[in-house]
C-alpha positions in Angstrom: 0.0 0.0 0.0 2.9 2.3 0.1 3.2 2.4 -3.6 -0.3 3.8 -4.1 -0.4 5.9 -7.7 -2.1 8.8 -6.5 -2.4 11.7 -8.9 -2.9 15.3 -7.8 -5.0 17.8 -8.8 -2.0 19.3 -10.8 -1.0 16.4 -12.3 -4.4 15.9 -13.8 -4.8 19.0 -14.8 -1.4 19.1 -16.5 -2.4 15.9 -18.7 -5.7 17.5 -19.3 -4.1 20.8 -20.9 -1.6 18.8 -22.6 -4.1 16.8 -24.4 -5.8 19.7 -25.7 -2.7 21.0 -26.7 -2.7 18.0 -28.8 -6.1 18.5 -30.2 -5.3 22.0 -31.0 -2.1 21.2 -33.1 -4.2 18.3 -34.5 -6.7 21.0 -35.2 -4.7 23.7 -37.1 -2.7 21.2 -39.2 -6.0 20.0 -40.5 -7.1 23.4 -41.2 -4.0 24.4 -43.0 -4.1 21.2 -44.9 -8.0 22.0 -45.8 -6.8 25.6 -47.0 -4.2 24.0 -48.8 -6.4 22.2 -50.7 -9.0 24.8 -51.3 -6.6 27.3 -52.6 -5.0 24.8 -54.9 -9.0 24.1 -56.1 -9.4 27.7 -56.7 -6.0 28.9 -58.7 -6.8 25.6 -61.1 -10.3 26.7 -61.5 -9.4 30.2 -62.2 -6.1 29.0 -64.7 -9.2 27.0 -66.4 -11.4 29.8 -66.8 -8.5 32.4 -68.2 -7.7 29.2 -70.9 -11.4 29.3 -71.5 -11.6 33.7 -72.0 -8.5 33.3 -73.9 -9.9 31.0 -76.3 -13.2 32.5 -76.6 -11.8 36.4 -77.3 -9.7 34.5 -79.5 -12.8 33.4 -81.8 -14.5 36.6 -81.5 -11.5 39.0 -82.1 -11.8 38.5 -85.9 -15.8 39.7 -85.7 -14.8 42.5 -83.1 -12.3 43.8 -85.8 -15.2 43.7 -89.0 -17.4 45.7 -86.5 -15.0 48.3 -85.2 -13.5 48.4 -89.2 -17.0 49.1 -90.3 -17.8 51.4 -87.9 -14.7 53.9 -88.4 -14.9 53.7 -92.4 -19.1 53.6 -92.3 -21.4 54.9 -89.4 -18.6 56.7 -87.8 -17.8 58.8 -91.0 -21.9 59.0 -91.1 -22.8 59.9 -87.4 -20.2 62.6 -87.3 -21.7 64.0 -90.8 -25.0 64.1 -89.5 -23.8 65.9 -86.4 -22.1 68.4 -88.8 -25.8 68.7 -90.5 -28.1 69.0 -87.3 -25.0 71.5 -85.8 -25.5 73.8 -89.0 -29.2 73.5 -89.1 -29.5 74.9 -85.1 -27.1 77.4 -86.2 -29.1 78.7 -88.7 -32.5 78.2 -87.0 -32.0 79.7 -83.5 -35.8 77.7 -82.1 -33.5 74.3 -82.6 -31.1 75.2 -79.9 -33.4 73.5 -77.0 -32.8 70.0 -78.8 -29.2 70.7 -79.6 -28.5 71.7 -76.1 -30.6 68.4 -75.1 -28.2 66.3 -76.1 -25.4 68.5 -75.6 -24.1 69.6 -79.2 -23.1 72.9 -79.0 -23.6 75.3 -82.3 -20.4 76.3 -84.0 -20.2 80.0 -84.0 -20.5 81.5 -88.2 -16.5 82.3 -88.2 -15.0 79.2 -86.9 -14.4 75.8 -89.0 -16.4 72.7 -87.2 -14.6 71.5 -84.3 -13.0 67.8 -85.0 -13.8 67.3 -81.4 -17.2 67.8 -81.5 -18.6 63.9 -82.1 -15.4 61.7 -82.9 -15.8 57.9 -83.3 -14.8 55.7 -80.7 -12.8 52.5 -80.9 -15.7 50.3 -80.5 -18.5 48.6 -82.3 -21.2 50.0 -79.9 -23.3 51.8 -82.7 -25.4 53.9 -80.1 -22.1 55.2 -78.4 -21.0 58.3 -79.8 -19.9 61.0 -77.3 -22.7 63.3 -76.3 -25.2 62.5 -79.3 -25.7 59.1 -78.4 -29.7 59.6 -78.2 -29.9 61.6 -81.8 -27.6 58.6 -83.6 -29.6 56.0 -82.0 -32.6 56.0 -84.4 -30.8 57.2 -87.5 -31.4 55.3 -90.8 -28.5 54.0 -92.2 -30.2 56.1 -96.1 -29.8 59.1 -95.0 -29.4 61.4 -97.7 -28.3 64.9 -97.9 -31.6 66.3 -98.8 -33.6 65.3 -95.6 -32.5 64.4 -92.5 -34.4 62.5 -89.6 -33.7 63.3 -85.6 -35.8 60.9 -82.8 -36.7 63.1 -79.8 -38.1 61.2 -77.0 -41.8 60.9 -78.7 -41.3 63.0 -81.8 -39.9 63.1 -85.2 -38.5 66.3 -86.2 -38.3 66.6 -90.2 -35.0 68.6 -91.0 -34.1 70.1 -94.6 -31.0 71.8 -95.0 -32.9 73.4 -98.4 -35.6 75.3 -95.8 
């Protein structure tokens, strides 16, 4: 009986906190392991998606290129003409000026040439954005002539002849 095993209340609590140390340790590798893992998921899911992009702008860079060509030789050329024509008409016929100033053209004063600035094509193949007369351009008909012109206001058409 003199050899009696007899833990104290230190000892006990010692193997108790060591355990958990173990747990813990047990714990984190696990987690780093898991994020590991996850992270290795994510950078091959995002290599396959930027293989993916890379091939699908590679099919559509050809088309992107006919549109943008077409627009800078075509309906830029065209949209920036019939700026030139609405600009001269609401300089010559002072009751235009509301819609001018609507869409924010600004008349070109009788002395000075047309500013290049004024409507200049982007670099894209978005038909219906062209600087500030986005909103006149959007209805135009690609036979427009130079006898009659037609501008879309909200509900209206205005009927515009450079002859009147």
């Amino acid at each position: 009986m003199d050899n009696l095993d007899l833990k104290t209340p230190v000892q006990a609590d010692t193997n108790d906190l060591r355990s958990q140390v173990d747990q813990l340790r047990q714990l984190i590798a696990s987690v780093l392991i898991l994020a590991i893992v996850i992270s290795g998921t994510l950078g091959i899911y995002l290599l396959r998606q930027w293989q993916s992009s890379r091939k699908d702008l590679a099919a559509i860079r050809p088309q992107a290129a006919q549109m943008i060509n077409e627009y800078q030789k075509v309906s830029g050329p065209m949209m920036s003409d019939f700026v030139k024509k609405i600009t001269e008409y609401g300089r010559t016929h002072p009751d235009f000026a509301p819609v001018l100033a609507k869409y924010g053209i600004k008349p070109v004063g009788p002395t000075s040439a047309p500013s290049a600035a004024l409507c200049l094509p982007p670099a894209a193949a978005d038909y219906s954005a062209v600087c500030s007369c986005n909103t006149i351009v959007r209805g135009l008909d690609r036979r427009l002539t130079s006898s009659s012109l037609a501008v879309k206001c909200d509900l209206s058409v205005v009927s515009v002849s450079p002859n009147s």
